[in-house]
TORKOL-4160 file (C-alpha; in steps of 0.2 Angstrom, whole numbers, padded with zeros to 4 digits, m for minus):
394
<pt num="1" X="0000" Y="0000" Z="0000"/>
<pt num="2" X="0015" Y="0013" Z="0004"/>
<pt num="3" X="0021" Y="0011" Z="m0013"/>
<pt num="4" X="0005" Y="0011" Z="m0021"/>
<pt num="5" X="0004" Y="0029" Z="m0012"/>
<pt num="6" X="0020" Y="0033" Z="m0016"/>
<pt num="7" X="0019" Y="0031" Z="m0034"/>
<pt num="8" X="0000" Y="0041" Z="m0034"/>
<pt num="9" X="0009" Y="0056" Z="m0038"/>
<pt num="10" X="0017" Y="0048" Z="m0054"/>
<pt num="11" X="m0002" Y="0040" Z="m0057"/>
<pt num="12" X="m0010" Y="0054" Z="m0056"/>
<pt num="13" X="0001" Y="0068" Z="m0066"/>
<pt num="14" X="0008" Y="0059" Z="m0080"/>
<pt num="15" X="m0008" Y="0053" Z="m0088"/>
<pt num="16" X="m0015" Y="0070" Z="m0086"/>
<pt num="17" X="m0001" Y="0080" Z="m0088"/>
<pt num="18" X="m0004" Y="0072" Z="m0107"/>
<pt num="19" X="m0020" Y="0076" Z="m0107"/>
<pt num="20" X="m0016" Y="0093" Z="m0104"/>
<pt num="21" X="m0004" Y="0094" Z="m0117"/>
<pt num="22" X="m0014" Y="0086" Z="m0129"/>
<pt num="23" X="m0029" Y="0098" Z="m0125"/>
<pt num="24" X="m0017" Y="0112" Z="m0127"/>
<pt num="25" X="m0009" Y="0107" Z="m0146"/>
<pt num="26" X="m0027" Y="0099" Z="m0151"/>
<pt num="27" X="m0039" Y="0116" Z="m0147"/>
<pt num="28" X="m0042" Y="0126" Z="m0162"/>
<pt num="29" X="m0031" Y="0142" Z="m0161"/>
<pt num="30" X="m0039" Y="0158" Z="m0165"/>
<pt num="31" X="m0032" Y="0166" Z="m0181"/>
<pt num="32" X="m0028" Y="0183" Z="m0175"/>
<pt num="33" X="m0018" Y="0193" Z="m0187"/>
<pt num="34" X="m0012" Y="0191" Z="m0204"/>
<pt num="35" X="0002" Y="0201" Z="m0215"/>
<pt num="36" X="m0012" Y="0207" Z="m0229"/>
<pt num="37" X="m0005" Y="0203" Z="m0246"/>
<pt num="38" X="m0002" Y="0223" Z="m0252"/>
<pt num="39" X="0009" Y="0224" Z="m0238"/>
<pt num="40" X="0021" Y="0209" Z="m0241"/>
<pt num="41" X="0020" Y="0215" Z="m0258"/>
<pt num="42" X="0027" Y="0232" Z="m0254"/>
<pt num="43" X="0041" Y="0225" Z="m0243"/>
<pt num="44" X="0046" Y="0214" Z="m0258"/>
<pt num="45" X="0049" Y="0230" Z="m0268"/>
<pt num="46" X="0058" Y="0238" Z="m0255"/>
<pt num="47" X="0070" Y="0223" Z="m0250"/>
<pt num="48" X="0074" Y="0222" Z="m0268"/>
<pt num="49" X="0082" Y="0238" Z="m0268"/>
<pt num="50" X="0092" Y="0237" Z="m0254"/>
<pt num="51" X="0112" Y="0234" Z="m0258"/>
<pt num="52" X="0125" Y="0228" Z="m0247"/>
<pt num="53" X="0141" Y="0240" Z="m0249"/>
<pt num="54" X="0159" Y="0239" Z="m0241"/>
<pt num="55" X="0158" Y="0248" Z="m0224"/>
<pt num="56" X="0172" Y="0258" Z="m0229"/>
<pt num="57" X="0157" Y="0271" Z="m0240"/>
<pt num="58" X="0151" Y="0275" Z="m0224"/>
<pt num="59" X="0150" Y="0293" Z="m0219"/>
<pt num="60" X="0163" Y="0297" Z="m0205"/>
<pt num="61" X="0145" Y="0301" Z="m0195"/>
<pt num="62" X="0138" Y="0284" Z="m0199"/>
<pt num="63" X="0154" Y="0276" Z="m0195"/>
<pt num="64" X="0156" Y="0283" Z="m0178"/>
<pt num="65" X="0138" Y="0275" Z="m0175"/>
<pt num="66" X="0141" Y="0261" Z="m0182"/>
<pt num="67" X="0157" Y="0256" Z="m0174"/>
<pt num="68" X="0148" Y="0261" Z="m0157"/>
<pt num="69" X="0133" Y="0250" Z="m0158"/>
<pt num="70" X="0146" Y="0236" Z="m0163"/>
<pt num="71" X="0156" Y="0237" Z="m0150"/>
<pt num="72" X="0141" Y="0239" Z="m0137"/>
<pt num="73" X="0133" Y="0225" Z="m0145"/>
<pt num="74" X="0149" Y="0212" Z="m0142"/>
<pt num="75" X="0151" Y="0221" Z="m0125"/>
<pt num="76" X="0132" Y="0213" Z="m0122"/>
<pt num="77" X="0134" Y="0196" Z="m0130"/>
<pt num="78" X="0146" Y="0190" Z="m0116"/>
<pt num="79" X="0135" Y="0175" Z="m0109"/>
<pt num="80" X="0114" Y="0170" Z="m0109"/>
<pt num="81" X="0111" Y="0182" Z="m0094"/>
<pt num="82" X="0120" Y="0199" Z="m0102"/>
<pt num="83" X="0110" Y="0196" Z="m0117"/>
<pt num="84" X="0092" Y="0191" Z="m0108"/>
<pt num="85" X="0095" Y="0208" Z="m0096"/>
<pt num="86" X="0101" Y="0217" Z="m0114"/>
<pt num="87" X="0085" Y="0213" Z="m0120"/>
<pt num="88" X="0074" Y="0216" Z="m0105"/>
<pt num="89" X="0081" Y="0236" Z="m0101"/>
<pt num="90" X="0081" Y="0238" Z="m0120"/>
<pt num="91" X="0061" Y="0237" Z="m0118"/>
<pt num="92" X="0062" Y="0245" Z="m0102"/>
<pt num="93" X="0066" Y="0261" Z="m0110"/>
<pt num="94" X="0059" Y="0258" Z="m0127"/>
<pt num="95" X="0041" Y="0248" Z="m0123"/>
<pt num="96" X="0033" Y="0250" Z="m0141"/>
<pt num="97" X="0047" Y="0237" Z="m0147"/>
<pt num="98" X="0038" Y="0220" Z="m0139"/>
<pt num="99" X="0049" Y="0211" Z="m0147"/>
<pt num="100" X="0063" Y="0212" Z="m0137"/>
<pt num="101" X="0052" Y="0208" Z="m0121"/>
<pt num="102" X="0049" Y="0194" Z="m0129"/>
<pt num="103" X="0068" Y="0188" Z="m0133"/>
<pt num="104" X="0071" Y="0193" Z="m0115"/>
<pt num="105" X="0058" Y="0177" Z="m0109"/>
<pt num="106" X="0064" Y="0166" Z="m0120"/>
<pt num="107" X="0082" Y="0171" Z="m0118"/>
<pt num="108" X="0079" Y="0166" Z="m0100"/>
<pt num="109" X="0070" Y="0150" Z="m0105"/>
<pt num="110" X="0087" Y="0146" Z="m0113"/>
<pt num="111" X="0096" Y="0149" Z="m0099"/>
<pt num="112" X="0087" Y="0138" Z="m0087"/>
<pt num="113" X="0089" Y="0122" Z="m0100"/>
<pt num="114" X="0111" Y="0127" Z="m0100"/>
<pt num="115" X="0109" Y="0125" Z="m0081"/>
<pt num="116" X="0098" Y="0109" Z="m0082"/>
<pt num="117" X="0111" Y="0101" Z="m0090"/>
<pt num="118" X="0122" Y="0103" Z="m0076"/>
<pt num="119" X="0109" Y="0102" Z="m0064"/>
<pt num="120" X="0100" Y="0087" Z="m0052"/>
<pt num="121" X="0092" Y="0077" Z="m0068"/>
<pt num="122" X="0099" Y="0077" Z="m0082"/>
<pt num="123" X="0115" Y="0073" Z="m0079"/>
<pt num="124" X="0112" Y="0056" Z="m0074"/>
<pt num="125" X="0103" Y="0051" Z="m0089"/>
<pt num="126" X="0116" Y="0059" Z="m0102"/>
<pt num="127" X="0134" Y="0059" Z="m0103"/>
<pt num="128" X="0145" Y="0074" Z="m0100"/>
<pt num="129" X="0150" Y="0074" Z="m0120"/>
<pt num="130" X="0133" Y="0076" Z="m0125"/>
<pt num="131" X="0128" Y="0087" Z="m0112"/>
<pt num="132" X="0142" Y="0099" Z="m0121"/>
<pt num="133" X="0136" Y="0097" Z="m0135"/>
<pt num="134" X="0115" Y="0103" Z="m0131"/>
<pt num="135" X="0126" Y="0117" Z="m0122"/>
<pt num="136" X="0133" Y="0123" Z="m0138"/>
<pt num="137" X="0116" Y="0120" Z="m0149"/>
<pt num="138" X="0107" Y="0132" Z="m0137"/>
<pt num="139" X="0122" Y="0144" Z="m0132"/>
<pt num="140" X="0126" Y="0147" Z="m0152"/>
<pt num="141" X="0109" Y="0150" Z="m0155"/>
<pt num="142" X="0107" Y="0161" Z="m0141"/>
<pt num="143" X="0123" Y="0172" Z="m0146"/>
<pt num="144" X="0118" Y="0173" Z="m0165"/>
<pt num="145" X="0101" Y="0178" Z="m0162"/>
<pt num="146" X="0108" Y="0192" Z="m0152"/>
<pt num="147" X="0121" Y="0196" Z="m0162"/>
<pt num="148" X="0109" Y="0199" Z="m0177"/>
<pt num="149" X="0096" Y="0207" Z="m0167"/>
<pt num="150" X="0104" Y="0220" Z="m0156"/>
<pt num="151" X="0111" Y="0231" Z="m0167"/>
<pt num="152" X="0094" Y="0229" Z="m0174"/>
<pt num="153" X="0085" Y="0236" Z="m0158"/>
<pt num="154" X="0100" Y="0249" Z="m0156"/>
<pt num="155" X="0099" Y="0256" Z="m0173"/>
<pt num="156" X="0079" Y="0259" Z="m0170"/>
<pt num="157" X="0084" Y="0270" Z="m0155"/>
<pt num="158" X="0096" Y="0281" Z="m0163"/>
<pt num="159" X="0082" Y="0282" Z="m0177"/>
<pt num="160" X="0070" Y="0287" Z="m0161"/>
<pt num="161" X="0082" Y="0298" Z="m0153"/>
<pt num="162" X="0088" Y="0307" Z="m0169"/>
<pt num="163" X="0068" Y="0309" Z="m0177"/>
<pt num="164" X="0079" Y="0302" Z="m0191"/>
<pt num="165" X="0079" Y="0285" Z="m0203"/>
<pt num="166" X="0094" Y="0277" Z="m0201"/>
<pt num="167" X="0089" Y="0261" Z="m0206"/>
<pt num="168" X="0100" Y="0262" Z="m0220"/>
<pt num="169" X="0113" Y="0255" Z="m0208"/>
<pt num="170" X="0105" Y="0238" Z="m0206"/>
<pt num="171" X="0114" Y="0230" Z="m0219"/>
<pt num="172" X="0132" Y="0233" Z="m0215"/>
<pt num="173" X="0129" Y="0225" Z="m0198"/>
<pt num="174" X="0124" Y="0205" Z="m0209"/>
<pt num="175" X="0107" Y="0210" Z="m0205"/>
<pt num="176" X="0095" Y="0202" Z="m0218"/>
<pt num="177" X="0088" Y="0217" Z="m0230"/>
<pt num="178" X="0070" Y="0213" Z="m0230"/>
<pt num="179" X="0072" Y="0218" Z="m0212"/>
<pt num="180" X="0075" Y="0235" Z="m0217"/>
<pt num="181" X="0060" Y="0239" Z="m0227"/>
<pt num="182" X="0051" Y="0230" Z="m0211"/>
<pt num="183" X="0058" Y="0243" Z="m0199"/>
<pt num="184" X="0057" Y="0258" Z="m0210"/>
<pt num="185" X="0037" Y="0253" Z="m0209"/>
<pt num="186" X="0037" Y="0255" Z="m0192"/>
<pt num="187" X="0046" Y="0269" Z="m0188"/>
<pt num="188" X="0034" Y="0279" Z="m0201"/>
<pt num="189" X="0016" Y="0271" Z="m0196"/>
<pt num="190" X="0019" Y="0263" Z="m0181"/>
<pt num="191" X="0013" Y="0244" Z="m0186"/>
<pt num="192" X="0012" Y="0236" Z="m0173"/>
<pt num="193" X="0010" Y="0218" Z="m0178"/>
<pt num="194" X="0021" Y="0217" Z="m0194"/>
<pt num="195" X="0039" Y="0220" Z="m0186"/>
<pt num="196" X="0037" Y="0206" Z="m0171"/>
<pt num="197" X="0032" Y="0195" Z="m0184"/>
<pt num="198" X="0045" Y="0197" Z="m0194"/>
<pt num="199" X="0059" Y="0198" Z="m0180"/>
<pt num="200" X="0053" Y="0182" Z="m0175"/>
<pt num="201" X="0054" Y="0174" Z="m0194"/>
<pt num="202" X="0070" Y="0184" Z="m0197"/>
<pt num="203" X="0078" Y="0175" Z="m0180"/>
<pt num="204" X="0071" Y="0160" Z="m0183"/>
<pt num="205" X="0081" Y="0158" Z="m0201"/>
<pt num="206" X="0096" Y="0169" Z="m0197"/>
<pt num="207" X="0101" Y="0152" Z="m0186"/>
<pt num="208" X="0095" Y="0140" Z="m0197"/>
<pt num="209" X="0109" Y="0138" Z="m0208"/>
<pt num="210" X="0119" Y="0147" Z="m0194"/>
<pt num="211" X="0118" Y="0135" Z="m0181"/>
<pt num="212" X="0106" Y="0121" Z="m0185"/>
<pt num="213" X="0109" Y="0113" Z="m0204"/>
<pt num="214" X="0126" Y="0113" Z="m0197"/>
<pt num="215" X="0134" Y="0097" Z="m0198"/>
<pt num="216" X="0139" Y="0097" Z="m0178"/>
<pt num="217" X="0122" Y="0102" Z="m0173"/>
<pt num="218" X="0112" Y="0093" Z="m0186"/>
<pt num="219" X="0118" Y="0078" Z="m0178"/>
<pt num="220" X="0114" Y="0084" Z="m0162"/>
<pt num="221" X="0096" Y="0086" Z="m0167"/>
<pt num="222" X="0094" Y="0068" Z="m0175"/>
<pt num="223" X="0101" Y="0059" Z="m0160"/>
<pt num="224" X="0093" Y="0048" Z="m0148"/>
<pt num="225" X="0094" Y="0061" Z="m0136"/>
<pt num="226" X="0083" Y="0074" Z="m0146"/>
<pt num="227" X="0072" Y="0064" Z="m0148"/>
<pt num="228" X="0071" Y="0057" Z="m0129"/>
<pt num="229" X="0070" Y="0075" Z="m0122"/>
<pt num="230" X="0054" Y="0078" Z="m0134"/>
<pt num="231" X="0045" Y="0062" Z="m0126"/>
<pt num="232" X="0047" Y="0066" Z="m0110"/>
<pt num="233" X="0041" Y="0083" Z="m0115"/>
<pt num="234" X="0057" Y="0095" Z="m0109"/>
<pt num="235" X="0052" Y="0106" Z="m0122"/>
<pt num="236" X="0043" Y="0121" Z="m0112"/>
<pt num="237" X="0045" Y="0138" Z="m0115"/>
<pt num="238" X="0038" Y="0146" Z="m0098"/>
<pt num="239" X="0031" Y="0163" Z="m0092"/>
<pt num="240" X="0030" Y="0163" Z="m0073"/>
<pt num="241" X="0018" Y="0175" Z="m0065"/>
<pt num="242" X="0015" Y="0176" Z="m0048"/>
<pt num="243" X="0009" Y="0158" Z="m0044"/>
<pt num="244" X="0004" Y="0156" Z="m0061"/>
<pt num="245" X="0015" Y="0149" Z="m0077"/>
<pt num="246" X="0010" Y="0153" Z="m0094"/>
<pt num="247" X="0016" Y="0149" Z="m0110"/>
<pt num="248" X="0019" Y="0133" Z="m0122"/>
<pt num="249" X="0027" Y="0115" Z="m0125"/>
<pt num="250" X="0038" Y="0116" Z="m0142"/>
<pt num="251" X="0034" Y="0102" Z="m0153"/>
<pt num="252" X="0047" Y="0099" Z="m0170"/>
<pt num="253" X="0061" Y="0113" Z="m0164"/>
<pt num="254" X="0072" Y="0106" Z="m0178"/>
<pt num="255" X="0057" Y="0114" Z="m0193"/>
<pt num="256" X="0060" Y="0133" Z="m0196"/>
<pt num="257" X="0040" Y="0136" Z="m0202"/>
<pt num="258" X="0038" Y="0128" Z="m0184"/>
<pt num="259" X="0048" Y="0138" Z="m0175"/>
<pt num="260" X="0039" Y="0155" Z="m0184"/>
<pt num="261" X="0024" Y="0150" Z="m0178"/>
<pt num="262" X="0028" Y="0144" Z="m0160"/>
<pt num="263" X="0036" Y="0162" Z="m0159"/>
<pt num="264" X="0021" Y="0170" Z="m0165"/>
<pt num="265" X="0009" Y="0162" Z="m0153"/>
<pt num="266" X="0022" Y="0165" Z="m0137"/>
<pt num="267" X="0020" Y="0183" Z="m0142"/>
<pt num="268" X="0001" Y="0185" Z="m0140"/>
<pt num="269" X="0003" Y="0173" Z="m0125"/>
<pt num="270" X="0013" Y="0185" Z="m0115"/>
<pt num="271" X="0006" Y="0202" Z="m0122"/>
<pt num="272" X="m0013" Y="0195" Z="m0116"/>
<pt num="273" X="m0020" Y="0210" Z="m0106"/>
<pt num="274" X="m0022" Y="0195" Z="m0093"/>
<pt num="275" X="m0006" Y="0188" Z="m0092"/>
<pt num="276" X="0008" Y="0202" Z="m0095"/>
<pt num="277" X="0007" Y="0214" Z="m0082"/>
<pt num="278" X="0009" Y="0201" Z="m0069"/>
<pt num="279" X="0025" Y="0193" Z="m0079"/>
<pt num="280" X="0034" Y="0210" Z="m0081"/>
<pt num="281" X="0031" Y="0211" Z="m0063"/>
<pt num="282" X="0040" Y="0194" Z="m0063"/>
<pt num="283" X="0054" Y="0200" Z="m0075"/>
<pt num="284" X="0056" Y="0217" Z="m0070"/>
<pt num="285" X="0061" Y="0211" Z="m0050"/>
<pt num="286" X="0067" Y="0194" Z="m0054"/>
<pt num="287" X="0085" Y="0196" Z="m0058"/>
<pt num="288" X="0088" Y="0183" Z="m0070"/>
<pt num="289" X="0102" Y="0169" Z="m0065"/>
<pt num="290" X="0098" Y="0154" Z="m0074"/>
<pt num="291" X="0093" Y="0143" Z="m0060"/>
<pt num="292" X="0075" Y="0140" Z="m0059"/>
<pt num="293" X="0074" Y="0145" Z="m0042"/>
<pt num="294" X="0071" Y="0160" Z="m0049"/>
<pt num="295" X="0053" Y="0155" Z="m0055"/>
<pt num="296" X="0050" Y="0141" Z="m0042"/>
<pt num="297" X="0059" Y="0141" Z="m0026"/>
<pt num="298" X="0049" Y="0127" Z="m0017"/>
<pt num="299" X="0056" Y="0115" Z="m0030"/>
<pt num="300" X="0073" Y="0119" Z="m0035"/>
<pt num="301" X="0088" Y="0128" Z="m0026"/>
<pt num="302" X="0105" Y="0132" Z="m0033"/>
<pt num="303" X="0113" Y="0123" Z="m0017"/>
<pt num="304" X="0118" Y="0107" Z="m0022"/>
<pt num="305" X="0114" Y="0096" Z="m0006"/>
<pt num="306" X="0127" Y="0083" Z="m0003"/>
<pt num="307" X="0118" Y="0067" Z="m0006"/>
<pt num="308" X="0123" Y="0060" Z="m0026"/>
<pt num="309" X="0112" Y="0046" Z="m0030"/>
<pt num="310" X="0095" Y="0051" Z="m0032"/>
<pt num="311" X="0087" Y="0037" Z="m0022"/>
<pt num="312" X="0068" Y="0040" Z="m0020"/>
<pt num="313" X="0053" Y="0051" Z="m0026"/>
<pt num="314" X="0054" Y="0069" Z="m0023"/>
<pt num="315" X="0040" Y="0079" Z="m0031"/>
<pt num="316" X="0023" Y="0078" Z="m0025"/>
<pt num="317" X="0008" Y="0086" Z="m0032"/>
<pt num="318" X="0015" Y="0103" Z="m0037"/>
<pt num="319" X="0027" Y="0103" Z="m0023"/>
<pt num="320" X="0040" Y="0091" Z="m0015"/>
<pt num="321" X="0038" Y="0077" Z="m0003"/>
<pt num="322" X="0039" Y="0080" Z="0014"/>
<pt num="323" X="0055" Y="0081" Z="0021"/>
<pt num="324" X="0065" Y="0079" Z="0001"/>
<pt num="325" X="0078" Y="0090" Z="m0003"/>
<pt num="326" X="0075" Y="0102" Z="m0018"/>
<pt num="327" X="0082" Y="0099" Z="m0034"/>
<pt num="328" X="0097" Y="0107" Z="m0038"/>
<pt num="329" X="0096" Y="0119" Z="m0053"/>
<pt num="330" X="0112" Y="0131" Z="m0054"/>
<pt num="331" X="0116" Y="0147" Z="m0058"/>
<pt num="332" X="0123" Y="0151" Z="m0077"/>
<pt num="333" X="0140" Y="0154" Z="m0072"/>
<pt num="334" X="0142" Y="0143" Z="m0057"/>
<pt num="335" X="0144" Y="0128" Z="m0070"/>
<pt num="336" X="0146" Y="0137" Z="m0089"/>
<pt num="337" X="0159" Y="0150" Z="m0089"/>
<pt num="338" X="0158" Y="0160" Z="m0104"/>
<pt num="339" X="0163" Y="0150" Z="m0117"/>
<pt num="340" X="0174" Y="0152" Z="m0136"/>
<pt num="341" X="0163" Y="0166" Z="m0148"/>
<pt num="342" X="0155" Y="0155" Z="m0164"/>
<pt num="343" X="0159" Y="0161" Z="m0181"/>
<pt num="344" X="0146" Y="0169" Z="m0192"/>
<pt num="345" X="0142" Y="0166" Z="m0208"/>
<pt num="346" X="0142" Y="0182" Z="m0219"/>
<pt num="347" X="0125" Y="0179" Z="m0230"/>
<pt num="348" X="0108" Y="0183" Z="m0230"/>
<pt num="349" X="0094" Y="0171" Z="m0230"/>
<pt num="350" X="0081" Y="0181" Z="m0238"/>
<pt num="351" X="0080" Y="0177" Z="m0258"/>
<pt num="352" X="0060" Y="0178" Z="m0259"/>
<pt num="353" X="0046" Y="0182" Z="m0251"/>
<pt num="354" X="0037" Y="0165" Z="m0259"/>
<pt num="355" X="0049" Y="0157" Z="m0248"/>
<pt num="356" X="0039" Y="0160" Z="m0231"/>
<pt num="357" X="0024" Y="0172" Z="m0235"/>
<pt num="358" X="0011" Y="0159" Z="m0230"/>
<pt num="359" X="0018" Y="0160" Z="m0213"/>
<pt num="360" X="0015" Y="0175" Z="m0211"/>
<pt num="361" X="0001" Y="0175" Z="m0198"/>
<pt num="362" X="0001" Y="0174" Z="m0180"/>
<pt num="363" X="m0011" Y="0162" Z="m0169"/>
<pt num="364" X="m0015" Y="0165" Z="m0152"/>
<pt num="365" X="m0018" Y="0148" Z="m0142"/>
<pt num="366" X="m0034" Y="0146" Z="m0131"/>
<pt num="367" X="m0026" Y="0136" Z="m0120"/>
<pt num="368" X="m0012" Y="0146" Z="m0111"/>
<pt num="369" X="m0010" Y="0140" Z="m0093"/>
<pt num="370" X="0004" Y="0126" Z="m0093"/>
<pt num="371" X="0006" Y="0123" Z="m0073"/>
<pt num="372" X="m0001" Y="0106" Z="m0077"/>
<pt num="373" X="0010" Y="0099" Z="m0092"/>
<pt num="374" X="0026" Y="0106" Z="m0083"/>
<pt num="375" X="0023" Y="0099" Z="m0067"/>
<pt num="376" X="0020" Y="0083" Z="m0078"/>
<pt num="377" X="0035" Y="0082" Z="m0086"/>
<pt num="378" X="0046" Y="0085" Z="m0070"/>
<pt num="379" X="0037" Y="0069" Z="m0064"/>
<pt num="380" X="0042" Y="0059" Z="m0082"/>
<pt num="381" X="0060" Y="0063" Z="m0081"/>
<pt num="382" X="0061" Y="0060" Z="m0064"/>
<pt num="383" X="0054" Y="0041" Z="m0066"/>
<pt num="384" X="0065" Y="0039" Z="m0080"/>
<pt num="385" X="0080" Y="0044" Z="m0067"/>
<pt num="386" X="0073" Y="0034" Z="m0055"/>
<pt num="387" X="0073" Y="0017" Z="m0068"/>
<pt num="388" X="0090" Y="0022" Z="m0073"/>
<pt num="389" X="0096" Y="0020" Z="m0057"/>
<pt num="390" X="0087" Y="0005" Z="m0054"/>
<pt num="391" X="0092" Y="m0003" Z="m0068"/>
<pt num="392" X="0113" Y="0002" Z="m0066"/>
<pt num="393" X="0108" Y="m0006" Z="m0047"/>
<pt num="394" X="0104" Y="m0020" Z="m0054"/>
């Protein structure tokens, strides 16, 4: 019988931690917003008049600027959490740009799955060589998203600061020219929707022949152990507010069109008139460190206890058992100091608009709360530590 109770936890939240999920993937989302066609038309034409030029033509005004926002933006793209605070006081001062509160909550998603694989779970279901190797995947992506994006964001606020289109400048930092027609848009009319939307798709394909169709990491995302974390559902991306978490499970990271629209229906997730002022509460007085202790201290703690088998059951019913020790889950740069600088590829991944225009719209998902699956997936891959260990005992 003391088993039986033991294991109700497990019972109980699994089954309907899948039920949750599949109630969240199988509800029809609400269409909200699409790119009309006369706009996508009108970016085509501007994109295809934008040339790329040596940066030596640069007036000596537009150098100075330039060199500045480069050398702030390597300053800022030291490690996950200069870039997710980069992102997050960027949109403090400039709140019309929503993209960048975004990038600031999935920037700290990232961080919390570098410093899960150095943290209580993990660890003892993959080896340390592989472990390195997910680290890489998510801190080249991390850096290269930043590194295309930022100068972005600073070149909007000189444009802001000046009353002035500098847009022109885009192109000498490798950012893509469709993106130029995109901003100048904004910075004339004010659309709200059209530049998030295509931040988000511009990101997504920077890193798609950046990081992902590499040969290194398109081995990492065929293995075994891509596959297993998507089974146990590690995918979340996670808005915490207050006692509530928001947001969605990833499903097919490794597809481009996937990723556009995951982005898309995170956006209108976290800019809900009833979700986001209580998540930039979170953001705004939560300093971000990687550890989800950050989000959900009853659980995890970045002091590692001294115990190193993990033994028995720990998590409950959305809390720990009585009398467990909380699951450690480190800081950033207790356990990845900052690491070598990738190499980027100088090209642009914009040839056509026929490439992608059918994804072009953004979905806003009924089912937003994901307490539920989370808490389920914690349970999952704790059950498949405690096999492991059973099984190596054996």
């Amino acid at each position: 019988m003391g088993n039986h109770k033991r294991s109700l936890p497990k019972l109980t939240m699994i089954p309907s931690g899948h039920l949750a999920g599949a109630l969240q993937r199988r509800l029809p989302n609400q269409s909200v917003w699409k790119v009309p066609a006369d706009i996508i038309s009108q970016i085509s034409a501007l994109a295809a008049s934008v040339r790329t030029q040596p940066v030596s033509l640069l007036s000596c005004e537009d150098f100075t600027l330039y060199k500045k926002i480069k050398e702030r933006t390597f300053a800022l793209n030291l490690n996950n959490l200069t870039r997710t605070n980069a992102y997050l006081q960027f949109f403090h001062q400039h709140t019309e740009i929503k993209w960048s509160f975004l990038a600031h909550m999935v920037s700290r998603n990232a961080g919390y799955y570098m410093t899960d694989l150095q943290g209580e779970l993990i660890p003892k279901l993959l080896d340390e060589k592989t472990r390195r190797k997910w680290f890489l995947l998510l801190e080249h992506s991390n850096y290269m998203i930043f590194h295309d994006a930022f100068p972005q964001l600073l070149v909007y606020e000189e444009s802001k600061k000046r009353k002035k289109d500098l847009f022109h400048l885009l192109p000498f930092f490798g950012v893509s020219k469709i993106m130029v027609p995109v901003w100048k848009m904004f910075f004339t009319n004010k659309n709200r929707e059209i530049l998030p939307l295509f931040l988000i798709l511009n990101e997504q394909r920077y890193i798609e022949d950046r990081v992902l169709k590499q040969p290194y990491y398109h081995d990492v995302l065929q293995s075994k152990a891509f596959y297993w974390q998507e089974a146990l559902n590690l995918t979340h991306i996670l808005f915490p507010a207050g006692k509530s978490l928001y947001g969605l499970q990833s499903k097919r990271f490794s597809s481009w069109r996937e990723r556009v629209e995951f982005g898309g229906a995170l956006f209108k997730i976290l800019f809900s008139p009833c979700q986001f002022s209580s998540i930039y509460e979170f953001a705004s007085s939560k300093e971000h460190t990687g550890s989800r202790e950050d989000f959900c201290g009853e659980i995890f703690s970045s002091k590692k206890h001294d115990c190193t088998a993990y033994g028995k059951e720990r998590i409950g019913f959305f809390k720990l058992k009585k009398g467990a020790h909380p699951l450690f889950s480190p800081q950033l740069l207790q356990v990845w100091p900052e690491g070598e600088r990738p190499c980027i590829q100088k090209s642009d991944w914009y040839q056509s608009m026929d490439d992608f225009k059918d994804s072009l719209f953004i979905r806003e998902p009924l089912w937003k709360g994901i307490y539920h699956s989370y808490f389920s997936s914690l349970h999952k891959i704790e059950l498949s530590v405690l096999a492991h260990e059973w099984i190596n005992k054996g």
